[in-house]
C-alpha positions in Angstrom: -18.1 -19.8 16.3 -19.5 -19.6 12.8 -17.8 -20.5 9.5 -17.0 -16.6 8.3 -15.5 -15.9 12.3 -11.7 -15.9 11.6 -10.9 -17.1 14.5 -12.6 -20.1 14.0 -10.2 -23.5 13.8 -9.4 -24.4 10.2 -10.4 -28.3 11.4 -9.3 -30.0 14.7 -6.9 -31.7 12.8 -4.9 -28.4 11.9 -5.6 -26.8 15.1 -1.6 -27.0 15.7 -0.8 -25.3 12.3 -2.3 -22.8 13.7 -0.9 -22.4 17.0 2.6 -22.9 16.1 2.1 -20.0 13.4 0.9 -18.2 16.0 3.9 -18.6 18.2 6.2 -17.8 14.9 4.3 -14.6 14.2 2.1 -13.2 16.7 2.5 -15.1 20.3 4.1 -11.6 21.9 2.6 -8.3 22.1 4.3 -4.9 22.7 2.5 -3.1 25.9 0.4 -0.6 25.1 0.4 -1.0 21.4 -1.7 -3.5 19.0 1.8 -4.7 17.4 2.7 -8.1 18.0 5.5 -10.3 17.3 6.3 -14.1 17.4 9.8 -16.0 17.8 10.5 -15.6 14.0 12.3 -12.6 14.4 13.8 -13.7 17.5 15.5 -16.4 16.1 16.1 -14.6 13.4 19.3 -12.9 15.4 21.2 -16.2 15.4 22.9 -15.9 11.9 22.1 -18.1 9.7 20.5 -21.0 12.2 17.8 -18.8 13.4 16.6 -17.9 9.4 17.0 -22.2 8.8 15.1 -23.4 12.1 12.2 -21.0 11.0 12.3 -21.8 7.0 11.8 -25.4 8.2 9.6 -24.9 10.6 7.1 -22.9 8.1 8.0 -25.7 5.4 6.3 -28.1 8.0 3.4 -26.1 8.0 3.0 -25.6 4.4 3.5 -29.8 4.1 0.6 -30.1 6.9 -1.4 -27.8 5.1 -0.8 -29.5 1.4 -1.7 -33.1 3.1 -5.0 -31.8 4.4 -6.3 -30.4 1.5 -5.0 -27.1 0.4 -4.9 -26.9 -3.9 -1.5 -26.6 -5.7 -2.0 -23.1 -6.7 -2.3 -22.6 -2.6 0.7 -24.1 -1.9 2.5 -22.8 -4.2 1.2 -19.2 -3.1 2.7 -20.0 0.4 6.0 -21.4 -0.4 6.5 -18.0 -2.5 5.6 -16.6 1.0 8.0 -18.6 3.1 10.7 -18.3 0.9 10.2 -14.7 0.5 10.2 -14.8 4.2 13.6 -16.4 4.4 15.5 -14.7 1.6 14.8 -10.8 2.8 15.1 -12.2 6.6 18.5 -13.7 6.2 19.6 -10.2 5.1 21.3 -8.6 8.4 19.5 -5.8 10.1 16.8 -5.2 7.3 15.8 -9.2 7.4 15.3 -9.1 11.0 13.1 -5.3 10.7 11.2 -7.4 7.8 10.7 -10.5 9.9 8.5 -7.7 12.4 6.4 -7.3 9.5 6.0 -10.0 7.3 4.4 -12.5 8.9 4.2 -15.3 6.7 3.0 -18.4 8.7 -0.1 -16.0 9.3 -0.7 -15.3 5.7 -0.9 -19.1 5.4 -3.4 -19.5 7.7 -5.4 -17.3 6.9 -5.1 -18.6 2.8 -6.1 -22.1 3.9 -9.1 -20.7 5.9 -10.4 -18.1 2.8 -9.6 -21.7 0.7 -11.8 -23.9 3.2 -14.5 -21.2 3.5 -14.7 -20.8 -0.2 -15.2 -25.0 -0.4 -12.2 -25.2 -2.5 -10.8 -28.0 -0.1 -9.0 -30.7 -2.2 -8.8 -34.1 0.1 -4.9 -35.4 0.5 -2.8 -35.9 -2.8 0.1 -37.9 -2.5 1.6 -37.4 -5.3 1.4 -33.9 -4.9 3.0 -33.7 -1.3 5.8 -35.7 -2.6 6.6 -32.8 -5.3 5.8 -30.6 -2.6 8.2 -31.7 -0.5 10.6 -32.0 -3.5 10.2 -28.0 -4.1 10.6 -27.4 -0.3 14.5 -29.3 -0.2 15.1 -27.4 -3.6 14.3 -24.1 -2.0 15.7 -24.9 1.2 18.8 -26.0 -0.8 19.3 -22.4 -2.7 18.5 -20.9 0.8 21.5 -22.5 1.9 23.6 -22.1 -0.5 23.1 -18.3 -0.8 23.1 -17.6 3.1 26.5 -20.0 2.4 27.9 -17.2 -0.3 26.9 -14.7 1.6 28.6 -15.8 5.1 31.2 -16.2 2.9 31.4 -12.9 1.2 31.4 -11.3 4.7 34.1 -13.2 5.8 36.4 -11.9 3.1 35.6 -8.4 3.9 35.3 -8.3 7.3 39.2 -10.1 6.8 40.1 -7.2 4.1 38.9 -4.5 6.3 41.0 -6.3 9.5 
């Protein structure tokens, strides 16, 4: 495989990036169709744990992908798209239609490899994993907090309507 093929592995050492973003977004594919689907939206019917498991497990990714190399502007680009991912997929019944489509594991992927092709590859920054990492528990925080408030504000109307 050639360096413009885009199947071709970002680097041996990322070769699990992207398999596990394969299983989040595309491991399954409906018969007879060229729509696929991965365990994203799958776990995404478990309320609130489903939405959390696959934030972090996207937020692992993103960390892998800072650590070997991908710029700040790149990571920064993919958080927006795993937090996007979370916030409209923690939403009930749109959030899990939009987890179908918006596949944001893939999206990363397929950034880092444009970013390798285009010899934009940056080498391991420490100091910029660790404020990675800070922006990750930030985000993960207000994820928590509003899936929190908004568990919360069903509660009390599911108990009015009662």
């Amino acid at each position: 495989m050639n360096a413009q093929d885009p199947r071709t592995p970002l680097d041996e050492r990322l070769k699990w990036v992207e398999s596990i973003s394969r299983l989040l977004d595309n491991q399954f594919k409906v018969p007879g169709t060229n729509f696929r689907f991965g365990l994203d939206p799958i776990m995404g019917l478990v309320p609130i744990v489903g939405d959390l498991s696959s934030f972090a497990m996207s937020g692992v990714l993103v960390m892998t992908m800072a650590r070997h190399g991908a710029s700040r502007y790149l990571v920064i680009r993919m958080l927006f798209n795993i937090f996007l991912d979370a916030v409209i997929g923690s939403i009930p019944i749109v959030g899990w239609l939009f987890d179908f489509g918006y596949k944001a594991n893939q999206r990363n992927v397929e950034m880092l490899r444009r970013h390798y092709q285009e010899g934009k590859y940056q080498g391991k920054g420490t100091g910029f994993l660790i404020a990675v990492l800070l922006a990750f528990i930030v985000l993960f925080g207000v994820l928590l907090y509003g899936l929190w408030k908004l568990a919360e504000y069903l509660w009390l109307w599911a108990s009015s309507v009662w």
